[in-house]
C-alpha positions in Angstrom: 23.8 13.7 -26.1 23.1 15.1 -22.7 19.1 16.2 -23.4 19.2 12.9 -25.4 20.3 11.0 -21.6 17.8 13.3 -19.6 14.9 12.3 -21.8 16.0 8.4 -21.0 15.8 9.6 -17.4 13.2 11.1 -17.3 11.3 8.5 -19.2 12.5 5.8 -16.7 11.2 7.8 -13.8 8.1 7.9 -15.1 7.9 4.3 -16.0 9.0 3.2 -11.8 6.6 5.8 -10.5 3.5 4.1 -12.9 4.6 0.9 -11.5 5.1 1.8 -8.1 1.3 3.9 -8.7 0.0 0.4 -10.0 1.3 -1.4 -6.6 0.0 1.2 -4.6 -3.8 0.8 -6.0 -3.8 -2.8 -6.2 -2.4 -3.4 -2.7 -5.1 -0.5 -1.6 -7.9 -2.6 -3.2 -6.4 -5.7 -1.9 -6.6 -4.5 1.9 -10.0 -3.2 1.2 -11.2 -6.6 0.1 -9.7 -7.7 3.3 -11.6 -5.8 5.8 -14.6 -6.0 4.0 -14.6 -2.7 1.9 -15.4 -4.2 -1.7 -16.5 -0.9 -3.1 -13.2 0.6 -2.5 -11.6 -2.8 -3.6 -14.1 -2.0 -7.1 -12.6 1.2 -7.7 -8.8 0.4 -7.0 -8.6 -3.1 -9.3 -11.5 -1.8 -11.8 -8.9 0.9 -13.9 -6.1 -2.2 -13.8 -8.2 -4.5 -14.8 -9.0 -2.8 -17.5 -5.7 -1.6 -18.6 -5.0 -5.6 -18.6 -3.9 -6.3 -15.3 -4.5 -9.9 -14.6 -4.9 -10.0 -10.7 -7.2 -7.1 -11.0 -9.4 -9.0 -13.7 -9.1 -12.1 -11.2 -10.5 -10.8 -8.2 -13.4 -8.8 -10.5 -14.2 -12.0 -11.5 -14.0 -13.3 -8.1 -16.3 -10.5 -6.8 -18.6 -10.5 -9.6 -18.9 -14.6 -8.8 -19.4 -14.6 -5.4 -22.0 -10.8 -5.2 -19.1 -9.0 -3.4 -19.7 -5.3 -3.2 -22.0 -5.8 -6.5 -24.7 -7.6 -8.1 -23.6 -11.2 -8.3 -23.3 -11.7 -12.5 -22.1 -14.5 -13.4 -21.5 -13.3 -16.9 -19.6 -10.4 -15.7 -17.6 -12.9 -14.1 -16.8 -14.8 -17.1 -15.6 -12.0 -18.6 -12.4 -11.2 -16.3 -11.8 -14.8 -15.3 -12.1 -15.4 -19.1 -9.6 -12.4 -19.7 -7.1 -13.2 -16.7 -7.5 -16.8 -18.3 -6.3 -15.7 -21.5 -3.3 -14.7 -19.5 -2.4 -17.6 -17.7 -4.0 -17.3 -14.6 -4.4 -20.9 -13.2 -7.1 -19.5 -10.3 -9.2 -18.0 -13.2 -9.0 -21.1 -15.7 -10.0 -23.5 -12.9 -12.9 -21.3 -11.6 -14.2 -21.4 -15.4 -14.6 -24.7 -14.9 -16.4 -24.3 -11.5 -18.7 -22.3 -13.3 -19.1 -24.8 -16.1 -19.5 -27.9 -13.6 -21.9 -26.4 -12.0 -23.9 -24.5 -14.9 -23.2 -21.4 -13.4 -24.1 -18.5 -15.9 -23.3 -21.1 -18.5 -24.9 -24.3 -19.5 -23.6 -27.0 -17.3 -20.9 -28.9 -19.5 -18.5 -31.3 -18.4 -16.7 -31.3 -21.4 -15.7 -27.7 -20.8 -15.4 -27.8 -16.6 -13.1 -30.8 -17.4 -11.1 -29.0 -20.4 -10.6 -25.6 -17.7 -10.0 -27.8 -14.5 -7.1 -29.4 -17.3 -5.3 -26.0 -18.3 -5.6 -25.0 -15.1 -3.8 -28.2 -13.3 -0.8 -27.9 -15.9 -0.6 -24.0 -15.5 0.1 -25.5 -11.8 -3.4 -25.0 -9.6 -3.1 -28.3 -8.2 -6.8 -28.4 -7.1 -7.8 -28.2 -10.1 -6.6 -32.0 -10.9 -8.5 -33.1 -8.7 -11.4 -31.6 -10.0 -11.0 -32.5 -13.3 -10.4 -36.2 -11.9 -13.5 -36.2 -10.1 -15.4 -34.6 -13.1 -14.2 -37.3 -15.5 -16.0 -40.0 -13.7 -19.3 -38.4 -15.0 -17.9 -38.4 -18.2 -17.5 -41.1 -21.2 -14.3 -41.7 -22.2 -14.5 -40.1 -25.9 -15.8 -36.8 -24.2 -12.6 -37.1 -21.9 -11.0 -37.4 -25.3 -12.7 -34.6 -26.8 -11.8 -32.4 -23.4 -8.4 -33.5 -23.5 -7.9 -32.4 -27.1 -9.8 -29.0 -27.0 -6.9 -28.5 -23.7 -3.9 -28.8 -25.9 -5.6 -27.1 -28.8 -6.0 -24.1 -26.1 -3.1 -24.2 -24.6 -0.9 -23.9 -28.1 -2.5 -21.4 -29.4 -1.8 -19.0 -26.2 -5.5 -19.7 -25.2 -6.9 -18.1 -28.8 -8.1 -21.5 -29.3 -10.1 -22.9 -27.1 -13.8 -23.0 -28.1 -15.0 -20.1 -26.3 
């Protein structure tokens, strides 16, 4: 029982530490951002990301978007917002939808800016309403339909399902 209780220990330390390790490299890449340093910022949110974290994939996609500290890619920025999207992340649904509205690495599509600036308004980004608002104007009302319907589609199936 007592090696048994040690292990438990021992496997609990180890499981704070990773987390406190994880808050100390994504608040180290988060102040780098801040002053500027985007290279650092690269290097402390790249291994999170990867590993799944969503912040991290948010600001990569963030960086990638906007040429910070790399070569602006759009696509590579569709691939972490798409991945912190897939999570939840209201910021990354709604900034798909910039990128669609605008055609940015992606044909332009209302349809899909207005389904993104959707999810992203119920997940809570209250920008993102007005967004998709201002979008549907451009838009006939069975495309709203068909935007509307691709939204609940994506957001019950845990964003699995949502015509990427």
């Amino acid at each position: 029982m007592f090696v048994m209780s040690r292990t438990i220990i021992f496997t609990l330390v180890l499981a704070f530490n990773a987390g406190s390790i994880w808050a100390q490299d994504f608040q180290k890449g988060f102040a780098a951002a801040q002053s500027g340093d985007y290279v650092t910022a690269l290097q402390g949110w790249r291994p999170l990301a990867e590993q799944g974290d969503v912040d991290a994939q948010y600001n990569l996609g963030v960086m990638y978007d906007n040429g910070w500290g790399v070569l602006q890619d759009y696509a590579e920025a569709m691939k972490w917002y798409r991945l912190a999207a897939e999570q939840g992340n209201a910021k990354a649904q709604h900034n798909i939808g910039l990128m669609y509205g605008n055609g940015y690495g992606v044909l332009q599509d209302n349809v899909r800016a207005h389904l993104w600036y959707n999810i992203a308004s119920a997940n809570g980004y209250e920008e993102a309403g007005e967004w998709r608002d201002k979008t549907a104007f451009k838009m006939p009302p069975a495309d709203i339909s068909e935007a509307q319907s691709t939204a609940r589609a994506c957001m019950s199936s845990n964003y699995k399902n949502c015509g990427w």
